[in-house]
C-alpha positions in Angstrom: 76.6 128.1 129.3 78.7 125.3 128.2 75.4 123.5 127.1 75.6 124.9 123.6 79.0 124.3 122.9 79.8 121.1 120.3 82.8 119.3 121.5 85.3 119.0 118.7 86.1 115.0 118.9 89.1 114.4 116.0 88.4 112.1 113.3 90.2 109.0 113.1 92.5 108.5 109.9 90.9 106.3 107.1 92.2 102.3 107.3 94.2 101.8 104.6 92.9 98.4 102.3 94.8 95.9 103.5 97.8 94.2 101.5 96.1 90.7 101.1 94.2 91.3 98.1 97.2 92.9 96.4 99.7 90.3 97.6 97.3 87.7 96.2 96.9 89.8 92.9 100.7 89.8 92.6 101.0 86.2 93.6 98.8 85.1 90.5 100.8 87.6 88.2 104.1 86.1 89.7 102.9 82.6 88.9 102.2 82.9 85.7 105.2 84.9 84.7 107.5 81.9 86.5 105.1 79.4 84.3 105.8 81.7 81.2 109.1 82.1 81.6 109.9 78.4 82.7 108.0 77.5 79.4 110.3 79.5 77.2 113.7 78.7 78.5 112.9 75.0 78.7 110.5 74.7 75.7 107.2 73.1 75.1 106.2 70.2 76.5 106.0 67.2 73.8 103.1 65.0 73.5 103.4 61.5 74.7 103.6 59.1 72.3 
């Protein structure tokens, strides 16, 4: 009688992505705000002469 009967197995919750490609994507953006902003306050490099 219990032949016919579909156990009811609950799903498993979806994996979230994992953080490492966003903490390498805010990394890069990090970077190159420090670059930019160490380029402003300080200046432009000058050529060697």
């Amino acid at each position: 009688m219990n032949e016919n009967i579909i156990p009811f197995r609950k799903q498993k919750p979806p994996r979230k992505p994992r953080p490492t490609k966003l903490l390498v994507a805010l990394a890069i953006i990090a970077f190159f705000i420090a670059a930019w902003a160490y380029f402003y306050l300080v200046g432009q490099p000058h050529p060697a002469q």
